[in-house]
C-alpha positions in Angstrom: -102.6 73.9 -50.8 -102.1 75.2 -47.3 -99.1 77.3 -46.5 -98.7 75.0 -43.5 -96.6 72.2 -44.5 -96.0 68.7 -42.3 -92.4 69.0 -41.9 -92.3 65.0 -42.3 -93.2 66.3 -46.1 -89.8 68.0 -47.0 -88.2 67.2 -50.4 -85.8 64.3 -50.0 -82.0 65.7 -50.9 -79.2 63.5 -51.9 -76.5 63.0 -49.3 -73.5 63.5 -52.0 -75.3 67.0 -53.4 -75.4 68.5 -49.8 -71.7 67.5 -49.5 -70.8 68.8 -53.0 -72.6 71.9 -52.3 -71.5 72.8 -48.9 -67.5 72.3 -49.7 -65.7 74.7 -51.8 -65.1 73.9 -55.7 -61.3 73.5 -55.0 -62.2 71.0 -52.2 -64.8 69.0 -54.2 -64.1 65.4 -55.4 -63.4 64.6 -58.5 -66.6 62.8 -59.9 -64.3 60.3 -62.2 -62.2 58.9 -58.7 -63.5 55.6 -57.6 -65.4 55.4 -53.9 -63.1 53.6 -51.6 -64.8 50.3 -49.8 -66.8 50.0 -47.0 -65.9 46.5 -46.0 -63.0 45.5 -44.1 -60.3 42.8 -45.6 -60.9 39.2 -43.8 -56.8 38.2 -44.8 -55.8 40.4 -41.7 -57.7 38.9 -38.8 -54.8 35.8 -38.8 -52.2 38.2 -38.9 -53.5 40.2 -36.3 -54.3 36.7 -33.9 -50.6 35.4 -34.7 -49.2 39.1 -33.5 -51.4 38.7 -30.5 -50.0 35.4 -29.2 -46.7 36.7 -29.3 -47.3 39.6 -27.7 -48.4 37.7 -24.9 -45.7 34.8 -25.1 -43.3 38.2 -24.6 -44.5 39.1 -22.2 -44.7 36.1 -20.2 -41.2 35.7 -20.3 -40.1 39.5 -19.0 -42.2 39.0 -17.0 -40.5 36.1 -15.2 -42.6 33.1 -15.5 -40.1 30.6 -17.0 -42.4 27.4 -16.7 -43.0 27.9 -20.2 -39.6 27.3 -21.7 -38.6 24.4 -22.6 -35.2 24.6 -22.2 -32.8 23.5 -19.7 -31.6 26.0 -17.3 -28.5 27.5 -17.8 -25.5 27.4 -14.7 -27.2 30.6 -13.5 -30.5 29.3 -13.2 -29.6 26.5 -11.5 -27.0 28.7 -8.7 -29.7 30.7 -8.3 -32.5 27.9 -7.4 -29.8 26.7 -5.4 -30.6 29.7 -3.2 -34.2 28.1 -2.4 -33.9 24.2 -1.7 -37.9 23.7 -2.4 -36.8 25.3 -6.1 -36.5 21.7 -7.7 -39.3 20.6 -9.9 -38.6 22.9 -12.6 -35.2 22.4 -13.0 -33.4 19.2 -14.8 -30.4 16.9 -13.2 -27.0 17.3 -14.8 -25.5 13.8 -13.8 -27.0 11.0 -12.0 -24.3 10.2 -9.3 -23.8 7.9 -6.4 -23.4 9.2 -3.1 -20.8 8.3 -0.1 -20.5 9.0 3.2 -17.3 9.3 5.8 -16.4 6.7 7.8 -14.3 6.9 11.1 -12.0 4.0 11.1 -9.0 3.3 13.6 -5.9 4.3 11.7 -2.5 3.0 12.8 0.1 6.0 13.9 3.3 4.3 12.1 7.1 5.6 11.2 8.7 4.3 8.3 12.1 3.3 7.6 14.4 1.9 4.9 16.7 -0.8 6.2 18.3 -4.3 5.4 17.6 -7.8 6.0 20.5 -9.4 7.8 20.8 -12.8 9.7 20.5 -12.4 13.6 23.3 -14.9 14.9 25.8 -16.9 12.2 28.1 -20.0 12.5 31.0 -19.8 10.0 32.1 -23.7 9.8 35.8 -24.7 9.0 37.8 -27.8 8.1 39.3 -29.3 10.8 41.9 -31.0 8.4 44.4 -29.5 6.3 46.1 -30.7 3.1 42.9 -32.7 2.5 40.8 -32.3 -0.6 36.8 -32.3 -0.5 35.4 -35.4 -1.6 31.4 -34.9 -1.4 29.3 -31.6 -0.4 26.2 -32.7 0.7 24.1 -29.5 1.4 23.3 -26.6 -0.8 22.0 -22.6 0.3 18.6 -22.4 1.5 19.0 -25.9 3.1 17.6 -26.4 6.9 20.3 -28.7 8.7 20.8 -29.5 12.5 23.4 -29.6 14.8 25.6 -32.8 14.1 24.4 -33.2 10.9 27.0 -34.0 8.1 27.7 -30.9 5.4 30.8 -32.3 3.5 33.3 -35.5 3.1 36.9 -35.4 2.5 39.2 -38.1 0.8 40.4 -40.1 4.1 42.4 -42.6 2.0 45.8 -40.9 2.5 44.5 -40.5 6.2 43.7 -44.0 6.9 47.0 -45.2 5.6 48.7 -43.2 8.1 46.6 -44.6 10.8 48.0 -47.9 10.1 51.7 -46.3 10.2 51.1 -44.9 13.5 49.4 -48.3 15.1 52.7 -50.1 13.7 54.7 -47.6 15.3 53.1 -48.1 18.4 53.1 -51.9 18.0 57.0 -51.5 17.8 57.0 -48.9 20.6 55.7 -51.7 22.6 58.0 -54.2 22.1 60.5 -52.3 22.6 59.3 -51.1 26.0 59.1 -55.1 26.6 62.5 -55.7 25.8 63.8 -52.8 28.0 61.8 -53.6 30.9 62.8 -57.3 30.8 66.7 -56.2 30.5 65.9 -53.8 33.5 64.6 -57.0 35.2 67.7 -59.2 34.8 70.6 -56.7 35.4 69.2 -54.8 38.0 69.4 -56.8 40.6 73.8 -58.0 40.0 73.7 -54.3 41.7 73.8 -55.9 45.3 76.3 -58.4 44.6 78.3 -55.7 42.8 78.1 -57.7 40.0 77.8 -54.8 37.7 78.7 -51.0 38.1 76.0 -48.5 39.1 76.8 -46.7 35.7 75.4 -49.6 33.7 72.6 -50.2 36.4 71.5 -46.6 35.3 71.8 -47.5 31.5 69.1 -50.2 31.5 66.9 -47.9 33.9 66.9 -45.3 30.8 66.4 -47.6 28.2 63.4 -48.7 30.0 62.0 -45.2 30.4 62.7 -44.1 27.1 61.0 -47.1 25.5 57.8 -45.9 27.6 58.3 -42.6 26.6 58.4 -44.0 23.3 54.9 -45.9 23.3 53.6 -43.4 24.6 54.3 -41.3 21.7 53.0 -43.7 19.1 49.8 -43.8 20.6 49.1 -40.0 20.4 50.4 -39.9 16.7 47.9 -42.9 16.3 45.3 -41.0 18.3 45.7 -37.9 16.2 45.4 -39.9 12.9 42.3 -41.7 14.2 40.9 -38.0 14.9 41.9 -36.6 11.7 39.4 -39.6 10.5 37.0 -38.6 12.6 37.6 -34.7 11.7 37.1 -35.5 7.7 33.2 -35.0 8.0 32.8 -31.4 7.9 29.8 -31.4 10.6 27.2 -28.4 11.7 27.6 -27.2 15.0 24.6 -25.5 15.1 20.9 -25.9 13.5 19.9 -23.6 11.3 19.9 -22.5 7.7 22.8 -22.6 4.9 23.0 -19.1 4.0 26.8 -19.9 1.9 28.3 -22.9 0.5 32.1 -22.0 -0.1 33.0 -25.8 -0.4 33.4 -27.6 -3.4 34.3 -31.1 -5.2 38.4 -31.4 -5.3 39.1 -28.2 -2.7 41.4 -28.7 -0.7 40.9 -27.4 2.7 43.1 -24.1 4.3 41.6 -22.3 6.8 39.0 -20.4 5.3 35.1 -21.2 6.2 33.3 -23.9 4.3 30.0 -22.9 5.2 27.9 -20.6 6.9 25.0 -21.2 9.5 21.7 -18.8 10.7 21.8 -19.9 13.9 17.8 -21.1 13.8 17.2 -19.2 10.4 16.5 -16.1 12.7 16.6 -13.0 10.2 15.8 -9.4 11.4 15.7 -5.7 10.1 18.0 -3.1 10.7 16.7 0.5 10.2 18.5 4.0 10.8 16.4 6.2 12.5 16.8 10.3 13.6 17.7 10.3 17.2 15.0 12.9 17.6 12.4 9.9 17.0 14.3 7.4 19.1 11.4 8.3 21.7 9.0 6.8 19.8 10.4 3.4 19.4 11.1 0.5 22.2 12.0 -2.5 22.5 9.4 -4.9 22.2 7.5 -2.0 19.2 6.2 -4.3 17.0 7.3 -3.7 13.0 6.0 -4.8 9.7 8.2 -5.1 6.9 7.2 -4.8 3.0 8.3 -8.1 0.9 8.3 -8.0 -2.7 4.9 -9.2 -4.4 2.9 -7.2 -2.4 3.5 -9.1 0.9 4.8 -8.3 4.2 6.4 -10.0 7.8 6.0 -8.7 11.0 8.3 -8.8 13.6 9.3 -6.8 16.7 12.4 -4.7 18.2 15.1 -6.7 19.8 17.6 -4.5 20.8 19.1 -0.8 20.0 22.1 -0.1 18.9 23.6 2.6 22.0 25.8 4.4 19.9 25.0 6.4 16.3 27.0 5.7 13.4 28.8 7.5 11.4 26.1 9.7 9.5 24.6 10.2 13.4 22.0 8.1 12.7 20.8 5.0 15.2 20.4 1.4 14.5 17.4 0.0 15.3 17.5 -4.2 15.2 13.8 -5.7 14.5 13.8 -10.0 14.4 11.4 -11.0 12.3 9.2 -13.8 11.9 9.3 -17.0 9.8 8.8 -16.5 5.9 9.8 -18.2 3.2 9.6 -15.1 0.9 12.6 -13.2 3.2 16.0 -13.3 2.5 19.1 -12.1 4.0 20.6 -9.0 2.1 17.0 -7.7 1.2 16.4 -4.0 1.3 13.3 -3.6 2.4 11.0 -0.9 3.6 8.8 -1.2 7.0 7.3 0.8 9.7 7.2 0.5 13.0 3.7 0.2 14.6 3.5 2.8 17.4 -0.1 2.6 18.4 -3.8 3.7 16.7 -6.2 6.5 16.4 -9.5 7.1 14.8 -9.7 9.1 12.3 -12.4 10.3 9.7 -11.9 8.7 5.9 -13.5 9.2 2.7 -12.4 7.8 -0.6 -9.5 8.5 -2.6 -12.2 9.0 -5.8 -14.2 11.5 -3.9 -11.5 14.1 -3.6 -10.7 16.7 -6.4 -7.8 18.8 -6.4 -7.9 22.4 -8.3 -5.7 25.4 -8.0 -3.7 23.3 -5.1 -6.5 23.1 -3.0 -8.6 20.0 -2.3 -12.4 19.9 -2.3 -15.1 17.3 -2.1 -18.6 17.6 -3.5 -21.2 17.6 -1.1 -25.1 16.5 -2.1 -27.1 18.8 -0.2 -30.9 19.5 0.1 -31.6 16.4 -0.8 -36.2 15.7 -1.8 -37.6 13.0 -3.7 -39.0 14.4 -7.2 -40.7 12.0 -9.7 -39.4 9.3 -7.0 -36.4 9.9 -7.5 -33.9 11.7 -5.3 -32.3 15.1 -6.4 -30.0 17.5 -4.1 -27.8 20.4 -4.9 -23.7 20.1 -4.9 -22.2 22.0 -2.6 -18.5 22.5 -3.5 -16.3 21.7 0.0 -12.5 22.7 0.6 -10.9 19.8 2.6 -7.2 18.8 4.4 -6.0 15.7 3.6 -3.6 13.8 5.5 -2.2 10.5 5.3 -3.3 8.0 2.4 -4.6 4.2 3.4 -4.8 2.1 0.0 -7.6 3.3 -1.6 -8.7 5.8 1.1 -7.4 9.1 2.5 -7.9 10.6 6.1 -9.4 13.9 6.8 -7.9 16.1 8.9 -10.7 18.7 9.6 -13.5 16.1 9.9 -17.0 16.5 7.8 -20.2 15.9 9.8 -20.8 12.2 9.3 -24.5 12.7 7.6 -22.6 14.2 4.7 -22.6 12.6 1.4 -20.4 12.9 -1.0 -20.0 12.2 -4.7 -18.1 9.0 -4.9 -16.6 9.3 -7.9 -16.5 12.3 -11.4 -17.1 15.0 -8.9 -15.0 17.6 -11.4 -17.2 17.3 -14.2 -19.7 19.0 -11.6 -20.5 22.7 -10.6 -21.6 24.3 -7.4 -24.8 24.8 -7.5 -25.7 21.8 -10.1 -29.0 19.3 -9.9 -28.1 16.1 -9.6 -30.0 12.4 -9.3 -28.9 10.2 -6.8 -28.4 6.6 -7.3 -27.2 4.7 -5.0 -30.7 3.9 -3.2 -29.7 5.6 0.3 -32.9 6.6 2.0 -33.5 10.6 2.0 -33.7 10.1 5.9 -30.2 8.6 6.0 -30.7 5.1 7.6 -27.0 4.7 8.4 -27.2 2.5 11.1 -27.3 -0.1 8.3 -24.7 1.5 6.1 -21.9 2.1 9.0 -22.1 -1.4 10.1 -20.9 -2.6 7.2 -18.0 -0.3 6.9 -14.3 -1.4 8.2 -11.0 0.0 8.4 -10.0 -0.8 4.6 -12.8 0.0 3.3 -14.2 3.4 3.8 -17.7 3.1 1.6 -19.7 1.1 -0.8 -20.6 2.2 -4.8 -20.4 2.4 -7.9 -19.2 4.7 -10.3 -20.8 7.6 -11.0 -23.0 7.4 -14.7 -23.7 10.3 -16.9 -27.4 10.9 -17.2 -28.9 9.9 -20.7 
């Protein structure tokens, strides 16, 4: 063989006998240890997947997108979407609400007073009879009678009798006057012959007078018996209503009244008022007055009193119209009518008071999402001022697009997502709306439903 060699043809050396010889024998693997595997275990790949989604997932939410979660956003969330009104389709409504807006309605400027009932003119009616006793009472309280009309009877028996006495004495009064004037007529004229002394020529002229004087007598006691007659039916002198029955069966008449009379059943109100607000008030000021039941009568000043009264206050007189529900004696409360303004008015429902402070809750930024209309609540510090049944008047006025939560704005936050509906159109048709509105009644809804 040749000393040249193809260097293709070199002994073939075993991989683990280079290794064994090149490291040292204190470094040289034990020949009994088994040879570790080549292959890799297949169990870990589904670990390693599961660790890589939520890696990612983690990472997704640091790093802000939150369209992923499920959830529903917290009060911060929503406060802070609040900030960008176009910030609505990710978020969920708290409530679903019904929406109201202010109305400006003509609200009357009054001044209310406490006063009584009294009747404006009274008759007190009296017997015209004494000693008599009351033999029928033909009217009661409350009754309507007229002038003339009959109110009570007394016994005339007694009365009658002495009627007849007094025509017999006046019978007898004159035939005595007879008598004397025909002895006057026979004596009187012996005087010229001296036939009889002038002494007994003035004795018949006196008889004859006094016999006149006599009759004439007995005719007025028989004229005054005939009136007493007359005088035992206790008639009205006025029309009007019986306000007091003092008579009764068996009385006997003194001088006290029998009955008393409002002249026409004219009643009116008499308030105390401050001086200070005497301005305000005229006469002619029209006045309503409360009745019990709910109900009231109007009426207008008459007169005012031109003094004060004792506790310097000044009597204002008010007559008042017909009403079967008003009675003399009432105390009743009214107000005198001094004119009207306009003034804005939302309901009593839309107002919540926290901390002694009243607020209403605005819907603001209001879109359609899903067709349905959302908007944000705006919490809205307001002055209230006076009340009118079941609305109140603002005194710093809202601008009259606003709309407001009608009623449950406290279970609400500022900031919150709510629905609306009430089916008002996002671009606020309220040409519609505020022709419907009037004076009583601010706004139109229903109350306010919690979303399901």
């Amino acid at each position: 063989m040749s000393d040249l060699q193809d260097p293709n043809d070199r002994p073939v050396v075993d991989a683990d006998t280079i290794s064994k010889a090149e490291l040292p024998p204190y470094r040289q693997a034990d020949a009994r240890a088994p040879k570790p595997s080549s292959k890799f275990p297949l169990w870990l790949l589904p670990v390693l997947a599961i660790m890589l989604v939520i890696g990612v997932l983690i990472g997704k939410y640091w790093g802000g997108d939150k369209t992923v979660s499920n959830e529903p956003p917290t009060a911060n969330t929503v406060q802070n979407d609040s900030a960008n009104p176009n910030v609505t389709s990710s978020a969920q409504a708290v409530l679903s609400v019904e929406t109201v807006s202010p109305s400006q309605d003509s609200i009357g400027n009054t001044l209310s007073a406490d006063g009584t009932i009294n009747a404006k003119d009274v008759a007190n009616v009296s017997a015209k009879v004494n000693g008599v006793a009351i033999e029928r009472v033909l009217v009661q309280e409350g009754d309507r009678v007229k002038a003339g009309q009959v109110l009570a009877i007394f016994d005339t028996d007694a009365m009658e009798q002495q009627v007849l006495q007094a025509e017999a004495d006046v019978a007898e009064a004159e035939a005595t006057l007879a008598n004397a004037t025909a002895d006057a007529a026979r004596v009187l004229p012996l005087i010229e012959i001296d036939a009889i002394s002038r002494q007994e020529a003035d004795r018949y002229r006196t008889s004859k007078l006094q016999a006149q004087a006599s009759l004439q007598a007995s005719k007025a006691r028989l004229s005054t018996q005939r009136l007493s007659v007359n005088n035992a039916n206790v008639v009205a002198p006025v029309s009007g209503i019986i306000s007091e029955k003092m008579a009764e069966v068996g009385m006997v008449a003194g001088g006290e009244p029998l009955f008393t009379i409002i002249k026409g059943g004219v009643l009116e109100w008499r308030a105390d008022i401050d001086p200070k607000l005497l301005g305000e008030v005229n006469v002619g000021t029209p006045v309503r007055v409360s009745l019990p039941g709910g109900d009231a009568v109007m009426g207008q000043v008459s007169r005012i009193a031109p003094t004060a009264d004792d506790n310097r206050q000044i009597t204002i007189y008010a007559s008042l119209a017909a009403n079967s529900k008003v009675r003399a004696g009432m105390y009743q409360t009214g107000e005198f009518l001094l004119g009207s303004t306009s003034a804005q008015t939302v309901p009593n429902s839309a107002i919540i008071s926290n901390d002694g402070y009243d607020y209403v809750m605005l819907v603001t930024n209001v879109s359609s999402q899903d067709g349905k209309n959302v908007g944000r609540i705006k919490q809205q510090r307001v002055t209230l001022g006076e009340r009118f049944g079941d609305n109140v008047a603002l005194t710093e006025p809202l601008p009259a697009e606003s709309r407001l939560v009608k009623q449950g704005g406290s279970f609400l936050n500022d900031g919150d997502l709510v629905r609306i509906v009430d089916g008002m159109n996002t671009t606020n048709d309220k040409s519609g709306s505020q022709a419907s509105k009037t004076a009583t009644a601010a706004t139109t809804g229903t109350t306010m439903q919690a979303r399901s």
